[in-house]
FIMI-710232 format. One record per residue (C-alpha): residue number from 1; residue in one letter; x, y, z. Coordinates in pm, 1 decimal, padded with zeros to 6 digits, always signed. Layout:
BEGIN
<atom zaba="NUM" tinu="a" px="X" py="Y" pz="Z"/>
...
***
This chain:
BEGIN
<atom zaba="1" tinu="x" px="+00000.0" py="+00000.0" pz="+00000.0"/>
<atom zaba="2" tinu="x" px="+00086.8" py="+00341.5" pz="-00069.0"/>
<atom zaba="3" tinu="x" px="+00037.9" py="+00659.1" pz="+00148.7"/>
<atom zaba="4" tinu="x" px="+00139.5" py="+01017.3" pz="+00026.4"/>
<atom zaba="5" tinu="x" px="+00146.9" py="+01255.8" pz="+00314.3"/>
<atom zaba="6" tinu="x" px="+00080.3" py="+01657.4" pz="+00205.9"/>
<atom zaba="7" tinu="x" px="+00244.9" py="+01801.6" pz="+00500.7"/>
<atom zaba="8" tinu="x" px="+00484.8" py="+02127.8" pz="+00519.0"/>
<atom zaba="9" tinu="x" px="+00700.0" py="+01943.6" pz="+00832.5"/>
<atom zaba="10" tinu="x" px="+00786.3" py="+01634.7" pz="+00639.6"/>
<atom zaba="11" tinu="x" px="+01146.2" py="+01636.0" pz="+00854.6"/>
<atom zaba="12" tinu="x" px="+00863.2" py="+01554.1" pz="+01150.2"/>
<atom zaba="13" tinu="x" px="+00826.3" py="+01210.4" pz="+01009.7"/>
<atom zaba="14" tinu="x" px="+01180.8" py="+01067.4" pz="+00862.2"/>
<atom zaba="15" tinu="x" px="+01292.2" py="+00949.9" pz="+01246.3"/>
<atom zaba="16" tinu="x" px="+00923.4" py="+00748.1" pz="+01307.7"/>
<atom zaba="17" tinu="x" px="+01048.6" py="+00550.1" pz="+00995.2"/>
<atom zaba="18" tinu="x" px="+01383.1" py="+00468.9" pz="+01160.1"/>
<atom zaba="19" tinu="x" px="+01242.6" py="+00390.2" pz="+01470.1"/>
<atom zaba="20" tinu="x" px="+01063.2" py="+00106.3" pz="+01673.3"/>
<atom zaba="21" tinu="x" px="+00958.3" py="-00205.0" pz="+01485.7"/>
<atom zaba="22" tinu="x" px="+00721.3" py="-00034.1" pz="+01286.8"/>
<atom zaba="23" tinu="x" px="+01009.3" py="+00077.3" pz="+01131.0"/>
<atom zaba="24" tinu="x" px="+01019.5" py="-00295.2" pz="+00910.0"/>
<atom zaba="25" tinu="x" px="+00680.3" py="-00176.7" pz="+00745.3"/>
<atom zaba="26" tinu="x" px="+00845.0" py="+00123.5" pz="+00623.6"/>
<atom zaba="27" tinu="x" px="+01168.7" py="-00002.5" pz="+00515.8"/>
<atom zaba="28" tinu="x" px="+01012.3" py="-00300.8" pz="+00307.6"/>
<atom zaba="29" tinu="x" px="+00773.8" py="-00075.9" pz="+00184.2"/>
<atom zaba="30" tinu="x" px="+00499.3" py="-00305.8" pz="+00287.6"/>
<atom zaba="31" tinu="x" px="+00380.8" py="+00062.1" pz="+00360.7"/>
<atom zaba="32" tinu="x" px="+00511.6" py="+00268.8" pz="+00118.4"/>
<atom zaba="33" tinu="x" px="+00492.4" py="+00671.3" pz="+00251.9"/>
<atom zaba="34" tinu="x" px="+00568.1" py="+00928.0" pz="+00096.1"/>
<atom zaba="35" tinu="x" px="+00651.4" py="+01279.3" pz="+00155.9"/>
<atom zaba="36" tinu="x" px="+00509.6" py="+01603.5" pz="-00083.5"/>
<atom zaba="37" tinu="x" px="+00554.4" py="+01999.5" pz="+00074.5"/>
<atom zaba="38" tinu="x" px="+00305.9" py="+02190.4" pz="-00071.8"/>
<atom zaba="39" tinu="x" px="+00542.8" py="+02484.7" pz="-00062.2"/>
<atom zaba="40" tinu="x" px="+00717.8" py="+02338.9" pz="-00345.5"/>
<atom zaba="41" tinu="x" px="+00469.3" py="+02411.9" pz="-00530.9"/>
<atom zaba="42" tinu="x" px="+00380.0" py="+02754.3" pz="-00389.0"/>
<atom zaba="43" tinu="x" px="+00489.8" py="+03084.2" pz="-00626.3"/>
<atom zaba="44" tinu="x" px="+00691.3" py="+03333.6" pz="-00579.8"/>
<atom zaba="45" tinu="x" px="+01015.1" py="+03414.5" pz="-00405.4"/>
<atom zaba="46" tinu="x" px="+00897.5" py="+03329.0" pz="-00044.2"/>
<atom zaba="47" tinu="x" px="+00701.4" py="+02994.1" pz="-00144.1"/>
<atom zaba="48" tinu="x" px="+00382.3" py="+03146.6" pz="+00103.1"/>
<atom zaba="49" tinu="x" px="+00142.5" py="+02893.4" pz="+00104.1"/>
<atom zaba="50" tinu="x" px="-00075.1" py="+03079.4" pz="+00340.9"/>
<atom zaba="51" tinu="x" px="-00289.1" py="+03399.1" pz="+00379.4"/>
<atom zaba="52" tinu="x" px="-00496.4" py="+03614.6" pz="+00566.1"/>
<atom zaba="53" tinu="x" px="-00918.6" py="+03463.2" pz="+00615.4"/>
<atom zaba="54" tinu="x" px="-01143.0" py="+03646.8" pz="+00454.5"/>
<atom zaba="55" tinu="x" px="-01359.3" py="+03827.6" pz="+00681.2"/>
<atom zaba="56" tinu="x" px="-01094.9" py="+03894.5" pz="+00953.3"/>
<atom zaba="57" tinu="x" px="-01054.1" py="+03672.2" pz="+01228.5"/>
<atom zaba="58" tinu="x" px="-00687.5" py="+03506.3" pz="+01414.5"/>
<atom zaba="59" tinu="x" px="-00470.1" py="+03312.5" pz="+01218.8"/>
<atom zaba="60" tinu="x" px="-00369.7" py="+03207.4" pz="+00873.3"/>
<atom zaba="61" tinu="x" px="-00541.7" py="+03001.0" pz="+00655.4"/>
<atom zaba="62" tinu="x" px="-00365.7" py="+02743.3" pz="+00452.9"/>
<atom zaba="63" tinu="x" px="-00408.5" py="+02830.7" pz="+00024.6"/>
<atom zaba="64" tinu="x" px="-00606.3" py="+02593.7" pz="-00173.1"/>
<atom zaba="65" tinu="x" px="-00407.8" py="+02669.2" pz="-00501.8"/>
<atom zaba="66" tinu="x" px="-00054.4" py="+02527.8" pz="-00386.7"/>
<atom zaba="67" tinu="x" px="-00210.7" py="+02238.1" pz="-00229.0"/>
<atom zaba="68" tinu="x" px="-00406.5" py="+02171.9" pz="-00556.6"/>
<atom zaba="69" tinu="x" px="-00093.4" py="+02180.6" pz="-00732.8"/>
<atom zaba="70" tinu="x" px="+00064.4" py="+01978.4" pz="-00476.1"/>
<atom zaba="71" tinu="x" px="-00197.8" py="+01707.0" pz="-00521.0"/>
<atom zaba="72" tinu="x" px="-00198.1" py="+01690.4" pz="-00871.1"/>
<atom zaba="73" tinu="x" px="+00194.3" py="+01598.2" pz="-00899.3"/>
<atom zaba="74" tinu="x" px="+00107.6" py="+01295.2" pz="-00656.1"/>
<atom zaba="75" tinu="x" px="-00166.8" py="+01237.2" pz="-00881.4"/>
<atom zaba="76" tinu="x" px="+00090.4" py="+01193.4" pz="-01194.7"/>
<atom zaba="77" tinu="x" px="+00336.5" py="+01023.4" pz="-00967.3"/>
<atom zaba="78" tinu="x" px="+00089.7" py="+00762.1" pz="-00888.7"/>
<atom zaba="79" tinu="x" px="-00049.0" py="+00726.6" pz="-01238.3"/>
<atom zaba="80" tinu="x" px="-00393.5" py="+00569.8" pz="-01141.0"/>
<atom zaba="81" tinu="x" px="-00716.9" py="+00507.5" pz="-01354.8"/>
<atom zaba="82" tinu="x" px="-00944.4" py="+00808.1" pz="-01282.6"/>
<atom zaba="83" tinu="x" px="-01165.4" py="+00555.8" pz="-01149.5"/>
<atom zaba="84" tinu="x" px="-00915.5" py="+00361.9" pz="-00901.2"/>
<atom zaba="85" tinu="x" px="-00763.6" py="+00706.1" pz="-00783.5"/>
<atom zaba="86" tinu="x" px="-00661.0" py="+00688.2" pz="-00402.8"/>
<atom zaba="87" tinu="x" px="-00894.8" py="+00861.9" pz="-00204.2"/>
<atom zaba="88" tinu="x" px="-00757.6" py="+01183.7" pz="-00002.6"/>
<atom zaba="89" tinu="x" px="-00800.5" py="+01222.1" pz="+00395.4"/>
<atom zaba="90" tinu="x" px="-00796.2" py="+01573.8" pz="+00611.6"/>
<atom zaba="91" tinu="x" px="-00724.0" py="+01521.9" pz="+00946.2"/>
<atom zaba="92" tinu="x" px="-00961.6" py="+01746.1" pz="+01121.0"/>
<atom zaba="93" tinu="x" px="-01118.8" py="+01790.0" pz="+01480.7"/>
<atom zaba="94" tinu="x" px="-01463.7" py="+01696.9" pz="+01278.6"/>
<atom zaba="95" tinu="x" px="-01363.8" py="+01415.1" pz="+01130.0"/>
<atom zaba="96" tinu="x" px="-01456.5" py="+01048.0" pz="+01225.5"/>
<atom zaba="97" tinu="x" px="-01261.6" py="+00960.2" pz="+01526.0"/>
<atom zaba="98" tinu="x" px="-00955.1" py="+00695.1" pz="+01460.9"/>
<atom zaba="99" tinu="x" px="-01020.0" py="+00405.1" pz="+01617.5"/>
<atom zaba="100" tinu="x" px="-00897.0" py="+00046.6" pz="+01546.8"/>
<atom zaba="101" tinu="x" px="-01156.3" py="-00083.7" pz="+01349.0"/>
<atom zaba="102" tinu="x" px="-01096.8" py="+00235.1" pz="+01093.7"/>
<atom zaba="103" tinu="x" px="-00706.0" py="+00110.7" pz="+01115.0"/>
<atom zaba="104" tinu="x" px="-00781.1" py="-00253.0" pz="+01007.1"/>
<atom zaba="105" tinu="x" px="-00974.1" py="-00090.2" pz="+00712.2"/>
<atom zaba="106" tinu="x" px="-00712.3" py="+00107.2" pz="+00611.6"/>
<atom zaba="107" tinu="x" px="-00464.0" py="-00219.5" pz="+00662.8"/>
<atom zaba="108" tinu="x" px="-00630.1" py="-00381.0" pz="+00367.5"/>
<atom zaba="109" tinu="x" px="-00654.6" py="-00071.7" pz="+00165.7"/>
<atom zaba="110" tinu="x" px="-00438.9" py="+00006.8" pz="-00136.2"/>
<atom zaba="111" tinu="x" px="-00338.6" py="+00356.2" pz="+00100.6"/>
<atom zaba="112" tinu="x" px="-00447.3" py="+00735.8" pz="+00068.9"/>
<atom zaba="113" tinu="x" px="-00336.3" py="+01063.6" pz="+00003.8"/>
<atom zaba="114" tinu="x" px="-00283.8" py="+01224.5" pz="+00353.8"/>
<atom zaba="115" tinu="x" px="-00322.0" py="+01621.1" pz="+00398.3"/>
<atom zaba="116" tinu="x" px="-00183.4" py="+01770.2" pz="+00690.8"/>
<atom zaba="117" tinu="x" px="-00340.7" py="+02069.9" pz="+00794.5"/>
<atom zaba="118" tinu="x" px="-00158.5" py="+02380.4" pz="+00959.6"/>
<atom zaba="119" tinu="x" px="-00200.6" py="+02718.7" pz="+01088.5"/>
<atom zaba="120" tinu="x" px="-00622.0" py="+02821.7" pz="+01136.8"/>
<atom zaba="121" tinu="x" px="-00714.5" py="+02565.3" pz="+00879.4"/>
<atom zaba="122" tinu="x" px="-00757.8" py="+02512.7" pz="+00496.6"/>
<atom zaba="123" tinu="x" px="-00913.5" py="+02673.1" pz="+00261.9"/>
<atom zaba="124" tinu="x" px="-01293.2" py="+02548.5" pz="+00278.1"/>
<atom zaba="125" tinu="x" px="-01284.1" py="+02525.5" pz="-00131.9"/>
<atom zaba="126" tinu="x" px="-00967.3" py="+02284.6" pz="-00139.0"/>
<atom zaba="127" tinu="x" px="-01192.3" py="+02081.3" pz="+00131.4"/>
<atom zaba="128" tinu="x" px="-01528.1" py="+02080.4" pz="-00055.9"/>
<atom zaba="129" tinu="x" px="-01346.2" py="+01972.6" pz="-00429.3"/>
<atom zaba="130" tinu="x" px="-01080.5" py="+01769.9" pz="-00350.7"/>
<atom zaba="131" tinu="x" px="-01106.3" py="+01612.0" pz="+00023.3"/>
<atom zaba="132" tinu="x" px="-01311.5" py="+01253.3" pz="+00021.3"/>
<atom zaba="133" tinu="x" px="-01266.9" py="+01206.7" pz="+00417.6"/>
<atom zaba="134" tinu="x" px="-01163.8" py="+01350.3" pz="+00750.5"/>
<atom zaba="135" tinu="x" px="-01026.1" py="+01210.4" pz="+01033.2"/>
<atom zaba="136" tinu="x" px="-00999.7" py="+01272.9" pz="+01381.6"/>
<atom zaba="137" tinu="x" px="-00787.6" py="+01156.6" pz="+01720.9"/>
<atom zaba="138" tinu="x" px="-01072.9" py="+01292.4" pz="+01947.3"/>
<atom zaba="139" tinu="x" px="-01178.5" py="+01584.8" pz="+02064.3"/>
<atom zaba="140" tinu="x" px="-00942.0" py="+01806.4" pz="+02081.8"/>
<atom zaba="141" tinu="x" px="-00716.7" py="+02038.4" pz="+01841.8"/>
<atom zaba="142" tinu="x" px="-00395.0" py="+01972.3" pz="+01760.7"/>
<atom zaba="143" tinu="x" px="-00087.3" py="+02243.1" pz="+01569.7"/>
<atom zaba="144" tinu="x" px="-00106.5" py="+02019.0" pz="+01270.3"/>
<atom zaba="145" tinu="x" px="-00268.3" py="+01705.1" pz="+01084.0"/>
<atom zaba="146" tinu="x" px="+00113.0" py="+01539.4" pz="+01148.3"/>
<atom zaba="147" tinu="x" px="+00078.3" py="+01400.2" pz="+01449.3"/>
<atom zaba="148" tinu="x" px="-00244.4" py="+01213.6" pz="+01336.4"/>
<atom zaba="149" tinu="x" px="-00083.6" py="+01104.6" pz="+01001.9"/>
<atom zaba="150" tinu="x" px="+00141.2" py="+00962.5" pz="+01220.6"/>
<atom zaba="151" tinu="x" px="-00080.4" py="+00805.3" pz="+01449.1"/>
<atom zaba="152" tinu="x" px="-00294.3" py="+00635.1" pz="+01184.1"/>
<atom zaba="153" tinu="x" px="+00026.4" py="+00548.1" pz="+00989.0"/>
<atom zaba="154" tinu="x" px="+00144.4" py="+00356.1" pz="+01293.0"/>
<atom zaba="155" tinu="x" px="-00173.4" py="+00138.0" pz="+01329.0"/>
<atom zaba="156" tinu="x" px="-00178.9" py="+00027.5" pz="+01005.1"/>
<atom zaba="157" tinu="x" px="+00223.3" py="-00047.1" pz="+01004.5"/>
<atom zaba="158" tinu="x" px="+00190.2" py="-00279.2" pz="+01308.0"/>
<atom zaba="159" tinu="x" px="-00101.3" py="-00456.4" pz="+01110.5"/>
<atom zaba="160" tinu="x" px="+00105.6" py="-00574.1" pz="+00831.0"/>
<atom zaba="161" tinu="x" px="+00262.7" py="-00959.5" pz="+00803.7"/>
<atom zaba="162" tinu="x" px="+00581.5" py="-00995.0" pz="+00997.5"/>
<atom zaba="163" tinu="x" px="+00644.3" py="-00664.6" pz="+01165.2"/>
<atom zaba="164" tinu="x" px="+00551.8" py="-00765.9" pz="+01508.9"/>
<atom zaba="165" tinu="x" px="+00746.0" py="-01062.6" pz="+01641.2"/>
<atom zaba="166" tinu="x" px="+00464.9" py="-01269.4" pz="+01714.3"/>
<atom zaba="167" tinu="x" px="+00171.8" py="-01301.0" pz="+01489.3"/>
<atom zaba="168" tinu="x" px="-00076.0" py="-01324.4" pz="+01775.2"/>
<atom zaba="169" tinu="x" px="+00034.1" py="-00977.7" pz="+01922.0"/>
<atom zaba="170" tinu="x" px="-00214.6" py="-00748.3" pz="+01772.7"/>
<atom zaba="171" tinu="x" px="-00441.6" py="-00998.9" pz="+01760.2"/>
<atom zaba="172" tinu="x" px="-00530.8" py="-00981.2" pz="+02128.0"/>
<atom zaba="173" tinu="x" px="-00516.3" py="-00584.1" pz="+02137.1"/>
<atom zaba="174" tinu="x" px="-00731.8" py="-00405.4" pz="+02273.9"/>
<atom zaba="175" tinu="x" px="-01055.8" py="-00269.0" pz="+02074.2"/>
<atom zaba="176" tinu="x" px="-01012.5" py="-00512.7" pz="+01768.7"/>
<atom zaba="177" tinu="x" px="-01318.2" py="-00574.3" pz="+01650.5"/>
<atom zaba="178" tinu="x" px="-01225.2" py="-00942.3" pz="+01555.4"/>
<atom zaba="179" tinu="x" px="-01263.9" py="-01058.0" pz="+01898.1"/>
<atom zaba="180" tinu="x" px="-01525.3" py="-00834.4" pz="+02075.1"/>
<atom zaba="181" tinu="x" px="-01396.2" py="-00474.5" pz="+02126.0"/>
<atom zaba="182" tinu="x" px="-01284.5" py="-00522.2" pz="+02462.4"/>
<atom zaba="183" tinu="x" px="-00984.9" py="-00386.5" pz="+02610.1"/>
<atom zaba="184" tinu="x" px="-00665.9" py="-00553.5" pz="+02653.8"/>
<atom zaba="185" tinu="x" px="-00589.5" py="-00737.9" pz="+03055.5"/>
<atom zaba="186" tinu="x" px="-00295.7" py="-00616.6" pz="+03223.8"/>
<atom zaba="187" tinu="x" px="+00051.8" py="-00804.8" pz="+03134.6"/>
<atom zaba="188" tinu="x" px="+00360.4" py="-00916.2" pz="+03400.7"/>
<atom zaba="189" tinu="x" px="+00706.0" py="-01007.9" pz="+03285.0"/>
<atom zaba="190" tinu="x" px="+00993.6" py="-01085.4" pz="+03543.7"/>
<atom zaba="191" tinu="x" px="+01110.2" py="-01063.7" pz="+03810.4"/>
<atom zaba="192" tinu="x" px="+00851.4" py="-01195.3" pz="+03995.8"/>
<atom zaba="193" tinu="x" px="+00824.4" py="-00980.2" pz="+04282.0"/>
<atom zaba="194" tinu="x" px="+00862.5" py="-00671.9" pz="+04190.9"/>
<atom zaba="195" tinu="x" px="+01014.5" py="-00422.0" pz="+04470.1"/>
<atom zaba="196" tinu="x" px="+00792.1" py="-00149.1" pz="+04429.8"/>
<atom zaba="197" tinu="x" px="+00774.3" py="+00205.3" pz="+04592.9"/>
<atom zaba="198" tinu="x" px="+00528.6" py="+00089.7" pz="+04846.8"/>
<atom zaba="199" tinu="x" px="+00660.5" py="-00272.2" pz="+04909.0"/>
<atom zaba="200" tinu="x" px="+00698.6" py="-00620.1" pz="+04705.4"/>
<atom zaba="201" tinu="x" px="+00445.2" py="-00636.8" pz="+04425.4"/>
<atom zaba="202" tinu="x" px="+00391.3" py="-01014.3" pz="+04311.1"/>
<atom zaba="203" tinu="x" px="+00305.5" py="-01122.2" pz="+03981.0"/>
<atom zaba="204" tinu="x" px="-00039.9" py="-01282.8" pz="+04050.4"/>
<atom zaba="205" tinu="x" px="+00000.0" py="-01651.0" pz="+04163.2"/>
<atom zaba="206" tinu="x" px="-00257.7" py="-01771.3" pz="+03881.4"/>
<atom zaba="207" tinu="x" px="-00027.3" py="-01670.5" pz="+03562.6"/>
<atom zaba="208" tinu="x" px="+00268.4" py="-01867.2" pz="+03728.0"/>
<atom zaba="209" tinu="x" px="+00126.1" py="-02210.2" pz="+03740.7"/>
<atom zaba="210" tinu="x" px="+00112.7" py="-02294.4" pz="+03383.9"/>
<atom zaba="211" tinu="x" px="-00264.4" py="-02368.9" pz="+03369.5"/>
<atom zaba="212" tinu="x" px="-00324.8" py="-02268.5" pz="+03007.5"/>
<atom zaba="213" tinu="x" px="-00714.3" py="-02290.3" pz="+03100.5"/>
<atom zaba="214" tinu="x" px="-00669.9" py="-02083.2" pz="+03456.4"/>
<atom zaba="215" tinu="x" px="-00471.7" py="-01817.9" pz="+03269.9"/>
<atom zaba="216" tinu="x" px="-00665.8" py="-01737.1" pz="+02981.7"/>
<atom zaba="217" tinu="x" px="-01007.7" py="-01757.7" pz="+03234.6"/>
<atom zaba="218" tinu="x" px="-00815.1" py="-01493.9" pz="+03478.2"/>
<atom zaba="219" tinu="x" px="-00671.5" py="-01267.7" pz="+03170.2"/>
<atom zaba="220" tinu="x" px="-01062.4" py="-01267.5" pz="+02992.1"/>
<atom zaba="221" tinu="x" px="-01197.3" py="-01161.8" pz="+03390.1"/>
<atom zaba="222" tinu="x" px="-00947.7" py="-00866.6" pz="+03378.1"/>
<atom zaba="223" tinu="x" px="-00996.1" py="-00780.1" pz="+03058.4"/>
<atom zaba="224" tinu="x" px="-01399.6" py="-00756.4" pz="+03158.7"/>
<atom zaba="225" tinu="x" px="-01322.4" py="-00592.9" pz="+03458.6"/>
<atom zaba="226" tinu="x" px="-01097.7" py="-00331.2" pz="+03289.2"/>
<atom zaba="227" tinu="x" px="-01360.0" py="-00245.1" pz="+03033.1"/>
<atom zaba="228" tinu="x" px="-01686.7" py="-00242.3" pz="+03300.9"/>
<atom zaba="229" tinu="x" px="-01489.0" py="+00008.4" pz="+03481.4"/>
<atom zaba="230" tinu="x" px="-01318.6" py="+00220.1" pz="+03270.2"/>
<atom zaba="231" tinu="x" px="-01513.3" py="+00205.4" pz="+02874.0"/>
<atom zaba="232" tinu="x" px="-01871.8" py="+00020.6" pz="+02973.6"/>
<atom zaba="233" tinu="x" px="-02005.7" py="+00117.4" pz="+02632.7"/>
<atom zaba="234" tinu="x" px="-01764.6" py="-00077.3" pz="+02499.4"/>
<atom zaba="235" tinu="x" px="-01900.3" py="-00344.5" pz="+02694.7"/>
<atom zaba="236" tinu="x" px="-02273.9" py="-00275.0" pz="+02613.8"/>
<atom zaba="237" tinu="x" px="-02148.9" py="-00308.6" pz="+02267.4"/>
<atom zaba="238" tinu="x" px="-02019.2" py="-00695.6" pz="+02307.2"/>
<atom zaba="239" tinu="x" px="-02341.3" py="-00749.0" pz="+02470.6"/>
<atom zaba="240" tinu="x" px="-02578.0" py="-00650.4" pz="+02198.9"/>
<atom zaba="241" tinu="x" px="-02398.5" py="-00838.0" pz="+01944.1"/>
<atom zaba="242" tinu="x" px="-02350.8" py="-01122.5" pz="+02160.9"/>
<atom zaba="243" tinu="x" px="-02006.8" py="-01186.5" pz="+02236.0"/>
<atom zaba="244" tinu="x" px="-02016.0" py="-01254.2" pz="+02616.7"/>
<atom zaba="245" tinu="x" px="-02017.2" py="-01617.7" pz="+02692.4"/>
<atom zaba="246" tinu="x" px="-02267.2" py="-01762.2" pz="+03009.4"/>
<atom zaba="247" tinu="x" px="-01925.9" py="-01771.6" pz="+03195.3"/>
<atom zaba="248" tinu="x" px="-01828.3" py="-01369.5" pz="+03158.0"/>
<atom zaba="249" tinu="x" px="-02201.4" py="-01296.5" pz="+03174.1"/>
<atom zaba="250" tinu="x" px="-02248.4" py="-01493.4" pz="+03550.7"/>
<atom zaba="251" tinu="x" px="-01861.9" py="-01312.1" pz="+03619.3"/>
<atom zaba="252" tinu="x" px="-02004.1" py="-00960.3" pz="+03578.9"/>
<atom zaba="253" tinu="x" px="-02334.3" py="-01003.7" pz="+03741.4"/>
<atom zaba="254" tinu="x" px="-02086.7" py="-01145.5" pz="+04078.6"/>
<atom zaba="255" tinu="x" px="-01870.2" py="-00819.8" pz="+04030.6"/>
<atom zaba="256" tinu="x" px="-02192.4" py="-00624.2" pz="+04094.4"/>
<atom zaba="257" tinu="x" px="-02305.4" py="-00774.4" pz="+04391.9"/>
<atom zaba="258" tinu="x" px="-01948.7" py="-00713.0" pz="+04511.3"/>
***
């Protein structure tokens, strides 16, 4: 898959590529990103890609023309069919939030054309002809679109064949859809008892015994615990589609008589 990232900080994303294990999507291009400033294809002396709003108000606004310009040479780079063209993504405070069912989509995708906004915004007529989705982290505004172009690039690199070390690791992350949504349970590695601020912190007896069975019946009651407490509509979700066996169903009525 191929991304193409719009973005006018592109020196924000070279060390994410050489970093982490992510970093094996990148390098065998298994997700293929790359980098366009629109200020190369601004005019004039300065290169401004941005101007005052019309009709007053704080801040710049970001030009359509040099973007437009911009996203016609990735256009010509990526030589599609007019009717197989990648589609392009704003990230924006009112776009659909990011979340990992969005990321699996995107896993299996042929990739986008990413614009990352700056400054007050973009100019609403770049938006209306040119932009086929937004996308947002949540609700909240960020400086840029880079740090959610990063984000979502991320989530789909851990997705791909052989970048994690095992298989099975984002299989049993939290939120993924192909179980039932539910967040992760906590995890323990060595040493055993841990010497913590406030005194020796075990690892719980039941994930030292080797009871295949035992563990995986402990790990499913934290993970239900976890999400009752801290994302119950998550949880209300799983029910109404029926993914909550008789056993996690008589476990969470006994956690509310608690």
């Amino acid at each position: 898959m191929r991304f193409d990232v719009i973005t006018l900080f592109p020196e924000l994303f070279e060390p994410f590529f050489k970093s982490g294990i992510n970093r094996r999507a990148f390098e065998s291009r298994q997700v293929d990103v790359r980098l366009w400033n629109p200020r190369d294809f601004a005019e004039g002396n300065y290169r401004r890609v941005d101007d005052r709003p019309f009709g007053g108000g704080p801040g710049m606004v970001m030009m359509a023309e040099p973007l437009w310009r911009c996203l016609q040479a990735i256009r010509a780079d990526r030589a599609e069919p007019e009717a197989g063209r990648a589609p392009v993504v704003l990230f924006s405070p009112i776009g659909q939030r990011l979340d990992h069912t969005m990321a699996t989509q995107w896993s299996d995708s042929p990739g986008a054309v990413l614009v990352c906004g700056r400054y007050e915004g973009i100019d609403q007529r770049f938006i209306d002809a040119c932009v086929d989705r937004q996308i947002s982290l949540g609700d909240f505004v960020l400086s840029g679109g880079e740090i959610a172009a990063l984000a979502l690039l991320d989530a789909v690199a851990r997705l791909m064949p052989g970048v994690l070390g095992d298989e099975g690791s984002h299989q049993q992350d939290s939120f993924n859809p192909a179980l039932d949504g539910l967040l992760d349970s906590p995890h323990h590695t060595r040493p055993e008892v841990w010497q913590g601020p406030n005194g020796p912190m075990p690892v719980p007896e039941v994930l030292l015994g080797g009871h295949h069975e035992r563990i995986a019946r402990y790990r499913r009651e934290q993970s239900l615990t976890l999400t009752a407490g801290l994302r119950p509509d998550l949880l209300d979700q799983a029910k109404a589609f029926g993914l909550l066996s008789r056993a996690d169903e008589t476990f969470l009525r006994a956690q509310k008589k608690l």
